[in-house]
N, C-alpha and C positions, 0 to 999 in steps of 0.2 A: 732568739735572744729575749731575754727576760726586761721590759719598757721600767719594771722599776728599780732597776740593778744602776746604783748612783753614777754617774760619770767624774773619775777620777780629777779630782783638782776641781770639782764643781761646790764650792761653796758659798754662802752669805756671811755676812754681818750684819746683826742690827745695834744700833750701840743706843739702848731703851736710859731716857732720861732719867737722871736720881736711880738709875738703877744695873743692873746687869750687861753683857755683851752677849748678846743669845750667835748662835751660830750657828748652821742651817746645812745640811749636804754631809758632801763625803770629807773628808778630812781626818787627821790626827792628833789627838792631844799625846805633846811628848814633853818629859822633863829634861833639866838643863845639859842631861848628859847625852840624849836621845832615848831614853826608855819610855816605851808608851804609856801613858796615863788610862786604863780601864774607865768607858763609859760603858752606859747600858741603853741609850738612846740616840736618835740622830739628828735630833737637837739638842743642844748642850744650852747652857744659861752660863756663865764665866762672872767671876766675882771682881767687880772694880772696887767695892767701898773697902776690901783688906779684913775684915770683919768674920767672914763665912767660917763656921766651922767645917768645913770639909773641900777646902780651898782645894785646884783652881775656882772649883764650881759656886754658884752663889745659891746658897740657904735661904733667901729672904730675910737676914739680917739686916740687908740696907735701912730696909723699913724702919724696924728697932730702935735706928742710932741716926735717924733721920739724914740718911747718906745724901749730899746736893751734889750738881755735876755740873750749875751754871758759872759759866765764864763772866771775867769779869767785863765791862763794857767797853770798847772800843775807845778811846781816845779821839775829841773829834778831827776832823781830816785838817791836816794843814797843823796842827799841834803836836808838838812832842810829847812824848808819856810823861809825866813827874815823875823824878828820880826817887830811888827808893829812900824810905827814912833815917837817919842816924846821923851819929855826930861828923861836923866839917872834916874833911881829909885832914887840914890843920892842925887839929884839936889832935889830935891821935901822937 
């Protein structure tokens, strides 16, 4: 048996800040119908910023268009979120 022949269903994620979803092992990229998407590696890079010309995969265009991926900050404990902005339900 071949030690580098990938074990089915054995992948990673890394999901890299301001940037890409790299993704690691054996796996499929397929589109929405089920048709396999052609890679040429076994690491892929996956496009989050929407940007990529050559979509799923990311181009390093996040860079470019300075793509951010930080969430906004927790609310402190024991506090309600603030409601979202707009006019009184009233007014309408």
């Amino acid at each position: 048996m071949n030690d580098d022949a990938p074990i089915p269903g054995n992948a990673s994620l890394v999901v890299c800040p301001d940037g890409p979803i790299l993704v690691r092992g054996d796996f499929e990229v397929v589109t929405p119908s089920g048709e396999p998407v052609p890679r040429q590696r076994r690491t892929i890079a996956l496009c989050r910023c929407g940007a990529s010309a050559i979509k799923p995969y990311c181009d390093g265009t996040h860079k470019l268009i300075n793509f951010r991926t930080e969430t906004p900050a927790a609310p402190p404990r024991g506090k309600p979120a603030a409601a979202p902005a707009g006019p009184p339900e009233d007014s309408v």
